[in-house]
C-alpha positions as CSV (number, residue, x, y, z in Angstrom):
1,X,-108.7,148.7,-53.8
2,X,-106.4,149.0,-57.1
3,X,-105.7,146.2,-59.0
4,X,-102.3,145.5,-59.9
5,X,-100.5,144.0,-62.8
6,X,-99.3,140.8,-63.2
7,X,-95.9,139.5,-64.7
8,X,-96.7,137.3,-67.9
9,X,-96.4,134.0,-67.0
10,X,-92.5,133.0,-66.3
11,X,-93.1,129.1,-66.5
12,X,-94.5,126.4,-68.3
13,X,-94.7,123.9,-65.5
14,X,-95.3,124.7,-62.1
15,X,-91.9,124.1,-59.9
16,X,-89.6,124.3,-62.8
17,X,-86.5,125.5,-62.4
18,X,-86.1,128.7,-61.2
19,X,-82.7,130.0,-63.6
20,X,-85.5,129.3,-66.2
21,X,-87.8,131.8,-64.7
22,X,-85.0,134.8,-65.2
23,X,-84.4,133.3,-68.8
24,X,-87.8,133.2,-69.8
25,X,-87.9,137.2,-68.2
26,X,-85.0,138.4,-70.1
27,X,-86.4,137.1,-73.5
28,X,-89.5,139.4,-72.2
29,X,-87.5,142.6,-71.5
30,X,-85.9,142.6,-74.8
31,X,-87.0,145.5,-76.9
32,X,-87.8,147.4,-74.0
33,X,-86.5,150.5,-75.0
34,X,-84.6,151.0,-71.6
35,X,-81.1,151.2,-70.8
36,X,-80.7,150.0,-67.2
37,X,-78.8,147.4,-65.3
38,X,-82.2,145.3,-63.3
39,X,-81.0,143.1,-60.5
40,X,-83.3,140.0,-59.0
41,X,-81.4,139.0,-55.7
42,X,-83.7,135.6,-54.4
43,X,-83.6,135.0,-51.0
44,X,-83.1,131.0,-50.5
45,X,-82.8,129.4,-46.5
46,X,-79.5,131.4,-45.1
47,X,-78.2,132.0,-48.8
48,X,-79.2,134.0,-51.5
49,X,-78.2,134.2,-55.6
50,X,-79.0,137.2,-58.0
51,X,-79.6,137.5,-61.5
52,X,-78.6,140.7,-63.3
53,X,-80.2,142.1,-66.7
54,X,-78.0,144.3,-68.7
55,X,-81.0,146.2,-70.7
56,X,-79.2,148.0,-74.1
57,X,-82.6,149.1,-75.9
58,X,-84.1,146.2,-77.7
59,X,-81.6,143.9,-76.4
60,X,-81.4,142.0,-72.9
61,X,-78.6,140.3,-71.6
62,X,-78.9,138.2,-68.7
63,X,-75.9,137.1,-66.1
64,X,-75.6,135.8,-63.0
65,X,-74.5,137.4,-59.8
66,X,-72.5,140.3,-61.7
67,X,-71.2,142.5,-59.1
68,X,-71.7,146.0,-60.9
69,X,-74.3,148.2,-58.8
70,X,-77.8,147.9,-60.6
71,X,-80.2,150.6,-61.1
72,X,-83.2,148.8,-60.2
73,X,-82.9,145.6,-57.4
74,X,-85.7,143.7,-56.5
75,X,-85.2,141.4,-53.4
76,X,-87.9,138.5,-52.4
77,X,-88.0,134.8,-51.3
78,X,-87.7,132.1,-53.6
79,X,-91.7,131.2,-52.8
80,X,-92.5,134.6,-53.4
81,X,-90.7,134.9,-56.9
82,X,-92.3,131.5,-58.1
83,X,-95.6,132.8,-57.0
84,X,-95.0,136.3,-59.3
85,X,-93.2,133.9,-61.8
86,X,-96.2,131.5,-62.2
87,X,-98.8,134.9,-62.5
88,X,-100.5,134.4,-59.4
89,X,-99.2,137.4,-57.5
90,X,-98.5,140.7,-58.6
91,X,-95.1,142.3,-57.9
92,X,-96.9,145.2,-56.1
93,X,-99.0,143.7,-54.5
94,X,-95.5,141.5,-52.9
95,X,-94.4,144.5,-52.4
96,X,-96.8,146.3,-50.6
97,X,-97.5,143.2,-48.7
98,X,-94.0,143.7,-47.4
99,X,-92.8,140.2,-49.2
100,X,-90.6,142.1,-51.2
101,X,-88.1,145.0,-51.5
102,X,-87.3,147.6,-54.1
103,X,-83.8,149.4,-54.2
104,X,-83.1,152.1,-56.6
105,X,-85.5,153.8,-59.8
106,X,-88.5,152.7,-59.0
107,X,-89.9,154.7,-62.0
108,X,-88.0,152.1,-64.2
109,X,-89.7,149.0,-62.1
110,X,-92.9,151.0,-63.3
111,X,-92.1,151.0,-66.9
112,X,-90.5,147.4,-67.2
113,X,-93.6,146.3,-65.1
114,X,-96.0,147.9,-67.9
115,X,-93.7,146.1,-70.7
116,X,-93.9,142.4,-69.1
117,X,-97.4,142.6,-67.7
118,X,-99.9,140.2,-69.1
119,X,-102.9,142.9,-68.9
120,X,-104.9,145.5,-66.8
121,X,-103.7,146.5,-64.0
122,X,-101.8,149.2,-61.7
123,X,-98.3,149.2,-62.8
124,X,-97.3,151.7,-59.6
125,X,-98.4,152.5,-56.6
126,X,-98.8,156.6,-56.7
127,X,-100.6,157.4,-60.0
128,X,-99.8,155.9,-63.4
């Protein structure tokens, strides 16, 4: 069975504030040489609220709930994103575990995946 990747960890403190999870990944997608738009939608009870990264090369700009269509959009429960946030589970492995869902290039999920991850690891599913 592969091994996937793992996000560096998002947080300092267990439970901490979620907005500071995004914050902490947009600091690690800067100079990521991609040019995308990377949407986070976090499913919360009957509600949900999404966190968009406007990636320009080596800069990352982070807003919430833009409305523009994203390249990438990844969609999971809140206890599933603190779980990938914290570096306990691997966004892969939420995915293939059908805890999470991926809309649109998932080659560029692959290659911000290999930028953030702490180490080792499958950074897709098919191949590289």
């Amino acid at each position: 069975m592969a091994t996937y990747a793992r996000v560096r960890r998002l947080t300092k403190q267990r439970d901490a504030d979620i907005a500071q999870t995004f914050r902490r990944l947009a600091e690690l997608l800067r100079d990521s040489g991609s040019t995308a738009t990377l949407r986070c939608t976090i499913l919360v009870a009957d509600k949900s609220r999404s966190w968009t990264f406007e990636l320009r090369g080596r800069d990352c700009r982070l807003h919430s709930d833009v409305a523009k269509v994203p390249d990438l959009e990844i969609i999971t429960r809140e206890a599933t994103w603190r779980e990938i946030a914290d570096g306990r589970l691997s966004p892969l492995e939420a995915f293939t575990q059908g805890r999470m869902r991926i809309l649109g290039d998932t080659a560029l999920g692959s290659r911000l995946l290999r930028h953030v991850a702490e180490s080792g690891g499958a950074t897709s599913i098919c191949g590289g």
